[in-house]
LOLUMSE-918562 format. One record per residue (C-alpha): z, x, y. Coordinates in nm, 4 decimals. Each point is the difference from the previous one (the first is absolute). Layout:
Z;X;Y
...
//
This chain:
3.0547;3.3887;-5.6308
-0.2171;-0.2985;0.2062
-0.2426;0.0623;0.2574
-0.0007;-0.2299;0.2660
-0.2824;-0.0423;0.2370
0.0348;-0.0881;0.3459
-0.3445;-0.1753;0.1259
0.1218;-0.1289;0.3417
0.2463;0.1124;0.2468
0.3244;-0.1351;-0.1115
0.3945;0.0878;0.1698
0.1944;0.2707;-0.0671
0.2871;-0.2064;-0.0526
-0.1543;-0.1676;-0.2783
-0.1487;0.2998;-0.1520
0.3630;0.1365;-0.0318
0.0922;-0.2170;-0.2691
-0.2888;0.1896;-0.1992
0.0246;0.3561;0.1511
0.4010;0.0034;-0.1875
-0.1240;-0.0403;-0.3022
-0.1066;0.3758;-0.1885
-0.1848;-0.2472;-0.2894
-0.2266;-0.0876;0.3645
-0.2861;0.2084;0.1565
-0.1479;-0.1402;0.2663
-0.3571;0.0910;0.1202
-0.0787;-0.1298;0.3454
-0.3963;-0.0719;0.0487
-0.1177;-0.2877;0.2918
-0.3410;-0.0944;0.0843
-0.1343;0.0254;-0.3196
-0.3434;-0.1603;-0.0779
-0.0772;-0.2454;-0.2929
-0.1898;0.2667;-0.1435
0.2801;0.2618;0.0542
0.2864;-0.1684;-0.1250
-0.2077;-0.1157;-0.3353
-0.0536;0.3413;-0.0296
0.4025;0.0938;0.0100
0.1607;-0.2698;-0.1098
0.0321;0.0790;-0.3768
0.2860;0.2696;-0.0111
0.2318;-0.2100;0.2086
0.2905;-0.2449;-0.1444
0.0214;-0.2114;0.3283
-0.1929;-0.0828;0.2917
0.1368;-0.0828;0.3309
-0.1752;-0.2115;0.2779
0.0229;-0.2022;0.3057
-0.2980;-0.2120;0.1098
-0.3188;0.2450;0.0946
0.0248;0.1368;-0.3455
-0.2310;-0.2569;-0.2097
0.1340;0.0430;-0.4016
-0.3206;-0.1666;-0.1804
-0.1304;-0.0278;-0.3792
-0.1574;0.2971;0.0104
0.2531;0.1616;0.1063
0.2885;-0.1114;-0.2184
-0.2383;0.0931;-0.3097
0.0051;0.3122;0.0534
0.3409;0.0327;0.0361
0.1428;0.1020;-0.3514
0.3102;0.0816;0.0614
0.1394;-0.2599;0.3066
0.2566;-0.2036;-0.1429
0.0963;-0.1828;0.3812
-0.1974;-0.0141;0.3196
0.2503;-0.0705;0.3271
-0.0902;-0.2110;0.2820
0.2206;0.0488;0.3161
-0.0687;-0.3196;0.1665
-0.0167;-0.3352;-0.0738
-0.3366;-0.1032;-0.1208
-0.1977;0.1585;-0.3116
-0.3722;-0.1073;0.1040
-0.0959;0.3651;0.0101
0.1285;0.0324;-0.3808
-0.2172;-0.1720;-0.2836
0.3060;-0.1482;-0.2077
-0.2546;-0.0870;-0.2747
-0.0825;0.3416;-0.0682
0.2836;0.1666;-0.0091
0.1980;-0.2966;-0.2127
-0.2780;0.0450;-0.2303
0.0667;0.3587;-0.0322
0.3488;-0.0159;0.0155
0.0931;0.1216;0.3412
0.3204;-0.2128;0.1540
-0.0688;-0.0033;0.3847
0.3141;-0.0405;0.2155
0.0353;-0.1121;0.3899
0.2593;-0.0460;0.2593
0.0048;-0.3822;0.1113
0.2811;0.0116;0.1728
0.0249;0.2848;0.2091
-0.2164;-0.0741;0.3326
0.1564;-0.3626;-0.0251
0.2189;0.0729;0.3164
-0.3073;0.2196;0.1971
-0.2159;-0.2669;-0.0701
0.2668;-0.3085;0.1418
0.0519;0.2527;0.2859
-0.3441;0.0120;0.0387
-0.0651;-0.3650;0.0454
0.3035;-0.0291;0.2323
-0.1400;0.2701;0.3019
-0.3596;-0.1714;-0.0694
0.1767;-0.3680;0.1303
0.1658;0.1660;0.2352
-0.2959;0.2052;0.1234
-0.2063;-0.2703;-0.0104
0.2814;-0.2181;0.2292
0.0864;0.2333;0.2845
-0.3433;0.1643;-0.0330
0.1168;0.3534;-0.0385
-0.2956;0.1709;-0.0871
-0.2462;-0.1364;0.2338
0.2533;0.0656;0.3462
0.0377;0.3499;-0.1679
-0.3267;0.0219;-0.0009
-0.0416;-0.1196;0.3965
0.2507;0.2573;0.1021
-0.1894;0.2657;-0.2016
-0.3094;-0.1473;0.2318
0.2184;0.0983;0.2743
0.0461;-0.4055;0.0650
0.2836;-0.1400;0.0893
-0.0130;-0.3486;-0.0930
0.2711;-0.1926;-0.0524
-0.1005;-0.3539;0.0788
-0.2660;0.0512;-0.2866
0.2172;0.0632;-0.2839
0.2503;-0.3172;0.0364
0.1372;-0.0144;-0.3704
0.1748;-0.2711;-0.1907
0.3652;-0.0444;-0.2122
-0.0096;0.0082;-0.3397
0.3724;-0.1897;0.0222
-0.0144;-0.3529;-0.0951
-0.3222;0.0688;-0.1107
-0.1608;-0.0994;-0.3897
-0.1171;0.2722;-0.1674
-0.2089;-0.1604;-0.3147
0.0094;0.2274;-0.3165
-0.2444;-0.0960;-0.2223
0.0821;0.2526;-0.3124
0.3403;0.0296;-0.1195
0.0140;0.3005;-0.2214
0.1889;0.3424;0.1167
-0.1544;0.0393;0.3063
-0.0093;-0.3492;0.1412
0.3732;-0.0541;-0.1088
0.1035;0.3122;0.2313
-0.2177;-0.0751;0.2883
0.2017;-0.3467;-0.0165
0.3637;0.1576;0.0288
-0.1417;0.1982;0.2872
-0.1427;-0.2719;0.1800
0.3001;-0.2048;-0.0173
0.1889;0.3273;0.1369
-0.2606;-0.0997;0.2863
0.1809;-0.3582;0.0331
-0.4067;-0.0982;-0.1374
-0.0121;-0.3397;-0.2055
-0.1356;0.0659;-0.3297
-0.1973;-0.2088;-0.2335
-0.1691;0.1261;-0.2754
-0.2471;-0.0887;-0.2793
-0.0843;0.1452;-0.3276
-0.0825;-0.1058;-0.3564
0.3363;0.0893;-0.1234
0.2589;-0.0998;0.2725
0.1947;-0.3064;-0.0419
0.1983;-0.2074;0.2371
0.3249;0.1399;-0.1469
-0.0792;0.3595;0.0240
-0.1388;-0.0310;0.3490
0.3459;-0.2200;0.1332
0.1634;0.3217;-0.1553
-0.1467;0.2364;0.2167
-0.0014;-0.2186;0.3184
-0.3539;-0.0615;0.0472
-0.2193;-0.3437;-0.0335
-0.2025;-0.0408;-0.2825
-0.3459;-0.1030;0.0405
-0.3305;-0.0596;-0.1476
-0.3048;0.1925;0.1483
-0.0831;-0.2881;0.2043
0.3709;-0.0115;0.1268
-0.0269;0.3885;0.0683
-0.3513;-0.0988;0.1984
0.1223;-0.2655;0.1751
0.3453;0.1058;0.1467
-0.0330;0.3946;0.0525
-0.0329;0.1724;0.3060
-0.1081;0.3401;-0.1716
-0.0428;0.0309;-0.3393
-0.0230;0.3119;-0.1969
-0.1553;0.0543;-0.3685
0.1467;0.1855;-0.3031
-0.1936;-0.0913;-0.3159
-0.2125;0.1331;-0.2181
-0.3242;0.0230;0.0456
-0.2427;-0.1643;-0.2872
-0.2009;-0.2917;-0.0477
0.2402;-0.2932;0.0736
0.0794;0.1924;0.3512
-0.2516;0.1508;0.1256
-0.0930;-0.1826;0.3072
0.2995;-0.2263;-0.0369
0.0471;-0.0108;0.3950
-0.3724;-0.1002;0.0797
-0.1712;-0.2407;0.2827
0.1423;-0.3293;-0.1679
0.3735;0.1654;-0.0129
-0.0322;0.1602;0.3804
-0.1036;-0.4308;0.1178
0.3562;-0.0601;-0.2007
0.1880;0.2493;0.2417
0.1581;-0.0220;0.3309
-0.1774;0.0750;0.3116
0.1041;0.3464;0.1245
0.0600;0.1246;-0.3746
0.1074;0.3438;-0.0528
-0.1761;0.2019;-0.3560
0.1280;0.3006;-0.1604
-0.1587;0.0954;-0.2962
0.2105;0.3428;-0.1050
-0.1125;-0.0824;-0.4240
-0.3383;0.0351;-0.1130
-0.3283;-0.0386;0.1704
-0.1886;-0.3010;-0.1234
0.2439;-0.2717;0.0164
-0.0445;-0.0615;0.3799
-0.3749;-0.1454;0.0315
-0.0738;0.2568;0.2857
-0.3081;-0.1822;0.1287
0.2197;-0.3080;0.0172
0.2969;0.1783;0.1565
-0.2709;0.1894;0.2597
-0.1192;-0.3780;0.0772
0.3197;-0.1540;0.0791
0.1262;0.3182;0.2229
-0.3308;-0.0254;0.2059
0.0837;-0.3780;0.0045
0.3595;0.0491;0.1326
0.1100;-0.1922;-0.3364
0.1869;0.3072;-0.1247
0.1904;0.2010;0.3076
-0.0268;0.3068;-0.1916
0.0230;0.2030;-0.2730
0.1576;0.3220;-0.1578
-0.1798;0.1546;-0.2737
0.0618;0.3054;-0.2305
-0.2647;-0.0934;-0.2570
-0.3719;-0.1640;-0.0384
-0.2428;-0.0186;-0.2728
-0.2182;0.2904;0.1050
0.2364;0.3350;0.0006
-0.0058;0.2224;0.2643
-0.0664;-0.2152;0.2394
-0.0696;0.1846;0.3198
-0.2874;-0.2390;0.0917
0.0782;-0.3497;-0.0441
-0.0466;-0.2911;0.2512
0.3580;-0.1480;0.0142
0.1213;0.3385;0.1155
-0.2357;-0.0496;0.2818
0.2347;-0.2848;0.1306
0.2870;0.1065;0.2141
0.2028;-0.2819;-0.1563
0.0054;0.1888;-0.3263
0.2320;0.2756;-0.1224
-0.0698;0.2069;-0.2967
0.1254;0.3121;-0.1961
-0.2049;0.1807;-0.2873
0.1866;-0.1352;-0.2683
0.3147;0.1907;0.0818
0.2580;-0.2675;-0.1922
0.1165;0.2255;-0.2535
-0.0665;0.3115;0.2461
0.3941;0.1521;0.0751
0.1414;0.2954;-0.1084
0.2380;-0.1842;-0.2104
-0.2310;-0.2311;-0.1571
-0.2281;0.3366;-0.1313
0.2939;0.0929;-0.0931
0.2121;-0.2598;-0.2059
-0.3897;-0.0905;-0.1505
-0.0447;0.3905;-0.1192
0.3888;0.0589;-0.1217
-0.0850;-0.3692;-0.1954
-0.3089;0.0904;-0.1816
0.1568;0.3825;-0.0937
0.2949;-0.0743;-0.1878
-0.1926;-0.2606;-0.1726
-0.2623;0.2645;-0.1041
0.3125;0.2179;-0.0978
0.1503;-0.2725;-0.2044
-0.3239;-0.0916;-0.2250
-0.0295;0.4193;-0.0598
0.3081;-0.0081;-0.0853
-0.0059;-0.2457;-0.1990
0.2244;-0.2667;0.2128
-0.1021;-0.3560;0.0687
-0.1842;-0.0365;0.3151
0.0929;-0.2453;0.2986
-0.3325;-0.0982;0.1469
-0.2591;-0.0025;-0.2581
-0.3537;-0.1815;0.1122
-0.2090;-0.0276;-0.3561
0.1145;-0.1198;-0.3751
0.2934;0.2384;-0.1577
-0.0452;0.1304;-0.3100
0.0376;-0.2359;-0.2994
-0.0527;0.2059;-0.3281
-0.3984;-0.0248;-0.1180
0.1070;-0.2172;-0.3561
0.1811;-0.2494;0.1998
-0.2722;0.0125;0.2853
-0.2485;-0.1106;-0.2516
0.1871;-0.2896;-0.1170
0.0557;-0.1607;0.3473
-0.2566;0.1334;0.2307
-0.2085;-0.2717;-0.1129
0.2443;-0.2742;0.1479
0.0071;0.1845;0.3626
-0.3377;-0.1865;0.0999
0.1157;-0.3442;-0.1087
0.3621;0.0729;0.1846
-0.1671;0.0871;0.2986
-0.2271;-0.2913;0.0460
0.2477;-0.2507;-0.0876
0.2648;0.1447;0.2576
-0.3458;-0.0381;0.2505
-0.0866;-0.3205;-0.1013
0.3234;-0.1956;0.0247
0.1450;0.1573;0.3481
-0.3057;-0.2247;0.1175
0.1105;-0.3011;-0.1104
0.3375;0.0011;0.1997
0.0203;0.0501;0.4295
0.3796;0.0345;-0.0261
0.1881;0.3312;-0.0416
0.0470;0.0708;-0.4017
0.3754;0.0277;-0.0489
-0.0149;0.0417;-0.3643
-0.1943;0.0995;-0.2962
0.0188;-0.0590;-0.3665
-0.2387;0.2494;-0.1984
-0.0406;-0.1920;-0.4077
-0.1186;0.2366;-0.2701
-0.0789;-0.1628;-0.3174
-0.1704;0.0856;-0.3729
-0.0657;0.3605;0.0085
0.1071;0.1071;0.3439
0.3196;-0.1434;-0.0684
-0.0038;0.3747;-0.2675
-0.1362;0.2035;0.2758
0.0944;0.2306;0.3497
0.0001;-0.2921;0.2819
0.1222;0.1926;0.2667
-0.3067;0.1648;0.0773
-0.1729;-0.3660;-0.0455
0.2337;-0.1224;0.2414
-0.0735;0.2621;0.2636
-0.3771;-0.0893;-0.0157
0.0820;-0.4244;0.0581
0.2560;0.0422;0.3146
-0.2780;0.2670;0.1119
-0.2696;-0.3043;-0.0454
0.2330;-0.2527;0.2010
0.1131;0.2201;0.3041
-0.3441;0.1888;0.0137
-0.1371;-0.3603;0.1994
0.2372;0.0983;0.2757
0.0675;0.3576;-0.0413
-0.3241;0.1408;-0.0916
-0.0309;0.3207;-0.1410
0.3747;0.0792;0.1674
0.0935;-0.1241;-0.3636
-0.0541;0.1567;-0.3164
0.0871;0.0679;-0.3468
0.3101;0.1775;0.0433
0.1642;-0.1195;0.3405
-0.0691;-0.3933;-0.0811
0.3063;-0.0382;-0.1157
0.1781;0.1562;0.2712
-0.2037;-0.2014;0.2601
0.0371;-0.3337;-0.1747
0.4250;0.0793;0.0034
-0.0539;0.0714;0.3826
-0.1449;-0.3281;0.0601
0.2493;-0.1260;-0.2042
-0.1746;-0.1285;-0.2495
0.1657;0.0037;-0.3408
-0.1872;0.1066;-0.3000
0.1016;-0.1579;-0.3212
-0.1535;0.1373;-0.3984
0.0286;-0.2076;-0.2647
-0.1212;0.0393;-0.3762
-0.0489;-0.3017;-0.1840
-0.1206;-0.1088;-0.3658
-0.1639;-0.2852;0.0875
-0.3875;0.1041;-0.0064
-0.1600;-0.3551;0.0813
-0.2980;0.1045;-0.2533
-0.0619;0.2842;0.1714
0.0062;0.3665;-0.2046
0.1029;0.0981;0.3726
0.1434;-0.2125;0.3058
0.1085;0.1051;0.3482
0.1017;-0.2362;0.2532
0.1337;0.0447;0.3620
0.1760;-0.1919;0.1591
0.0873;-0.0212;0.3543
0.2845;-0.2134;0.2081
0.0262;-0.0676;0.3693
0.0990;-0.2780;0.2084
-0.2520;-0.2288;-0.0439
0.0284;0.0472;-0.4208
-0.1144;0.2050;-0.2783
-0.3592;0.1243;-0.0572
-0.0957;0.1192;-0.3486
-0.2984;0.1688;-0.1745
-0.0441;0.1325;-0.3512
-0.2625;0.2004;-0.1730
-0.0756;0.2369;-0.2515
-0.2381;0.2428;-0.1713
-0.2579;-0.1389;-0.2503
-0.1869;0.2274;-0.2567
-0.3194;0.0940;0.0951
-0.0091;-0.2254;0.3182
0.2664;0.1592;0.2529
0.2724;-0.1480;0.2170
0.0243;-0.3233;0.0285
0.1866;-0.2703;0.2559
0.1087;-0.2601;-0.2446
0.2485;-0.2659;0.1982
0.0590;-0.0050;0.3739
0.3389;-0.2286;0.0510
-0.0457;-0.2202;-0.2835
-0.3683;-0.0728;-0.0398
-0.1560;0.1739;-0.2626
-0.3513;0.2232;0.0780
-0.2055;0.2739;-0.1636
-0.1435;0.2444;0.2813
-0.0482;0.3444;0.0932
0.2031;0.1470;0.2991
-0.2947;0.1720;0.1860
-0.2303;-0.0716;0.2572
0.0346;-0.2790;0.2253
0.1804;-0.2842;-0.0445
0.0709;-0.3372;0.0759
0.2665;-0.2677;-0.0678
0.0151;-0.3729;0.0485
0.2736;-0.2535;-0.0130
-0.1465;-0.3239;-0.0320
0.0771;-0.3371;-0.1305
-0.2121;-0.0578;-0.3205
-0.2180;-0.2699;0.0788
-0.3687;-0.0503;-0.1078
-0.2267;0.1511;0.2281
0.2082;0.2885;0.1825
-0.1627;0.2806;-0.1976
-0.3135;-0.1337;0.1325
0.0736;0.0024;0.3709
0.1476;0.3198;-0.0195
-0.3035;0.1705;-0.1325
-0.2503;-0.1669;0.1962
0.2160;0.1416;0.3137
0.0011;0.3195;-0.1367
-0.3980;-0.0322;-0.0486
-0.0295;-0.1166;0.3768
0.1263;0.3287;0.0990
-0.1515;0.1944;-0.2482
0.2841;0.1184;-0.1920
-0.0941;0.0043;-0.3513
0.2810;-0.0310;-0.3102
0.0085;0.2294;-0.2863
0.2788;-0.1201;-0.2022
0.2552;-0.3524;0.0037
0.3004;-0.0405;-0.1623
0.1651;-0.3626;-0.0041
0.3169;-0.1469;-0.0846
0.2470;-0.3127;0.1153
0.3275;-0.1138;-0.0789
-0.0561;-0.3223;-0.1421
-0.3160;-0.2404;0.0707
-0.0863;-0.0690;0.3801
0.2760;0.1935;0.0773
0.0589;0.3456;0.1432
-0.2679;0.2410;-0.1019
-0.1371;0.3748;0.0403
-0.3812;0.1385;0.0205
-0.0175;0.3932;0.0442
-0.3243;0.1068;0.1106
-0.1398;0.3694;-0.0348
-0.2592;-0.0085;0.2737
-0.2842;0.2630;0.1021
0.1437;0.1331;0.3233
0.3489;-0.0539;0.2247
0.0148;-0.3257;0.1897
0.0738;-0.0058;0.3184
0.2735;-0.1804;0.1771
-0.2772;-0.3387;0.1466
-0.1035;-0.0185;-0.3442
0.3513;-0.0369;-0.1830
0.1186;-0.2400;0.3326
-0.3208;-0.1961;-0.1813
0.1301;-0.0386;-0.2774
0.3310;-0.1353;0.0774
-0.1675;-0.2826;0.2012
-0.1140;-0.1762;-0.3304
0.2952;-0.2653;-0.0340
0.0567;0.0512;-0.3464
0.0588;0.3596;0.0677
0.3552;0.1031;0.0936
-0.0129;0.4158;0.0208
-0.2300;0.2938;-0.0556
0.1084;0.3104;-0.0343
-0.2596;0.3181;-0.0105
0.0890;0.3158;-0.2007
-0.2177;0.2896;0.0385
0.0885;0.2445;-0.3116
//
């Protein structure tokens, strides 16, 4: 028999996938405190939650008998995926199932914000009637800029065509083929900027995002711009977005999230220009429900011993093979992460090469953790161990594993390699004894350095007297080098310096750097 514990309110429908089952009690208990769900936790074999339910360390440790803790939602930010990997918990969630509420969503927020809906409903509540006030605009013939491409983005793009809208559309993984296949332009983010006459966001939020759409991209848009921002709060500068509203810059805006949650006192929603909903994208009956009947069969399946669909954290790899390979998942990771960096086109294929003793050894899990390390720059923690896979095939991105003899003179060599348009990119490293991972050859120059911290890398022409302008510009901005690795192709030819600085650089000081003539790129890596 397994005890399941319901922590949050979660639908019916979704619960009767469990309630069928006579190896299923269920034990409904909402609103439970830190304190009091520590304090129950131990006797159950699965937890369920939404959001307000927070599932920390703590909590998880004293949980000896959960084998699977079910998120119906999207996101898993209220779930420490550490912990319960570390005590073997598998934690499941339902990505797809608000993906049509959520498109929905964005759709009545442009059209809201064109005809403006709420604030005439609003004047007739007043007992006003106004009509001259609330003169609206088409959205046919229109551009709607998508800037995100994933689930969401893709269906807000077949309904805005439905609209008669223009499309174009930019994101990290969208090529010119795929767009002319769905009938939309493909852009860059300036592109998107430039030509849009609303633009909506749809990605992740994390540190290459977050204020993405910020004072210098607003002076790149239209005047009379329309922003909807129906993803996560934080991408949209808000201070920037409140300036160029007040300035007439943007014409308005539509807003379901911001960085601060609730929101009931913020300035934009002082201006009569804006319209905003508390977060209510994945907020319909059938979203609750296709996100709750999602999660529940995939907590039936693990009890039950079935493969799940959704998991979120690292499956279960038997603890003798663990051991062996667990070592390698670091060095996987931070190669994937360091060579996505040195390419701006969209990977289109990937060639994983194990060598010497991982050529004897379980790659798959390996794999997992590199094509984790090259989406997470785009995808953030959306990716993970177990759907990286899945995500890279939806980019279509193909994922090659080879095992080879050849060792190089290393006990241990792995080297990814990645193809696009432009060319191939390739890094290799390995583990050394006593001294760790280590990035041993990027493309075919040959290094020794660590993958951590933050990092720096030069192409140059080798020349007498480079090294020394380079780090007497660092000095004049105060940027101080901890490590340098050199190498070159033949003499005075093409060469490579990776620096391991003391802190990130920012963007004035790498522009800097590329103005020395013997310079040709710099690339910064921050692992």
């Amino acid at each position: 028999m397994f005890h399941i514990l319901i922590a949050d309110p979660i639908s019916d429908e979704g619960l009767d996938v469990l309630v069928d089952n006579e190896n299923i009690t269920l034990t409904k208990d909402t609103g439970l405190t830190p304190e009091e769900l520590e304090n129950r936790i131990a006797t159950f074999d699965a937890l369920l939650v939404r959001s307000q339910t927070k599932v920390t360390r703590s909590i998880i440790e004293k949980a000896k008998n959960l084998k699977i803790i079910g998120r119906a939602g999207v996101g898993v930010d209220n779930i420490d995926l550490d912990a319960a990997t570390e005590n073997g918990i598998i934690v499941v969630n339902a990505p797809n199932g608000n993906t049509n509420s959520a498109a929905e969503h964005t759709m009545a927020m442009i059209m809201s914000l064109s005809r403006k809906i709420p604030q005439a409903h609003s004047g007739l509540k007043n007992h006003k009637w106004e009509r001259s006030k609330y003169v609206g605009v088409e959205v046919k013939n229109k551009t709607l800029g998508i800037v995100g491409l994933g689930r969401i983005g893709t269906e807000v793009a077949y309904r805005a065509k439905g609209q008669r809208m223009n499309v174009i559309a930019y994101d990290p993984f969208l090529t010119e083929e795929k767009a002319e296949k769905m009938g939309i332009e493909y852009g860059e983010l300036e592109d998107v900027l430039n030509k849009a006459d609303y633009i909506t966001v749809h990605t992740p939020l994390m540190k290459e995002t977050r204020h993405m759409i910020s004072v210098d991209a607003f002076r790149q848009m239209k005047d009379g711009v329309h922003i909807i921002n129906c993803a996560r709060g934080g991408i949209i500068d808000e201070e920037a977005l409140y300036d160029a509203l007040v300035s007439g810059k943007v014409a308005g805006a539509a807003i379901d999230v911001l960085e601060e949650e609730p929101f009931q006192d913020h300035k934009l929603l002082e201006l009569s220009q804006v319209v905003a909903t508390p977060h209510l994208g994945a907020s319909t009956v059938e979203a609750q429900e296709n996100v709750a009947i999602d999660v529940c069969h995939d907590v039936q399946k693990h009890l039950t011993g079935d493969l799940v669909k959704n998991p979120v954290n690292m499956p279960s790899v038997p603890s003798d093979v663990l051991s062996q390979i667990e070592p390698y998942f670091h060095l996987a990771e931070k190669l994937g992460m360091f060579l996505i960096r040195l390419t701006e086109d969209v990977p289109e294929e990937v060639n994983i090469y194990y060598s010497g003793e991982l050529a004897d050894v379980k790659i798959a899990p390996i794999t997992r953790n590199a094509v984790k390390g090259l989406l997470q720059r785009h995808l953030g923690s959306h990716v993970n161990d177990v759907n990286a896979l899945y995500l890279a095939g939806k980019k279509d991105i193909t994922i090659h594993e080879n095992r080879t003899s050849t060792t190089e003179g290393f006990t241990n060599l792995m080297t990814i390699e990645l193809k696009s348009k432009s060319g191939t990119r390739s890094v290799s490293g390995t583990l050394l004894n006593g001294l760790g991972a280590r990035i041993v050859r990027v493309d075919h120059y040959s290094v020794d350095m660590m993958p951590h911290g933050h990092i720096v890398m030069i192409h140059h022409q080798d020349l007498p007297g480079v090294i020394g302008k380079m780090g007497s510009l660092l000095a004049e901005h105060h940027i101080n080098i901890a490590t340098m690795q050199v190498d070159r192709s033949d003499i005075g030819g093409d060469a490579i310096m990776i620096l391991t600085i003391d802190k990130n650089p920012e963007q004035k000081e790498l522009e800097a750097l590329k103005e020395l003539e013997e310079i040709s790129d710099v690339t910064a890596v921050d692992l």
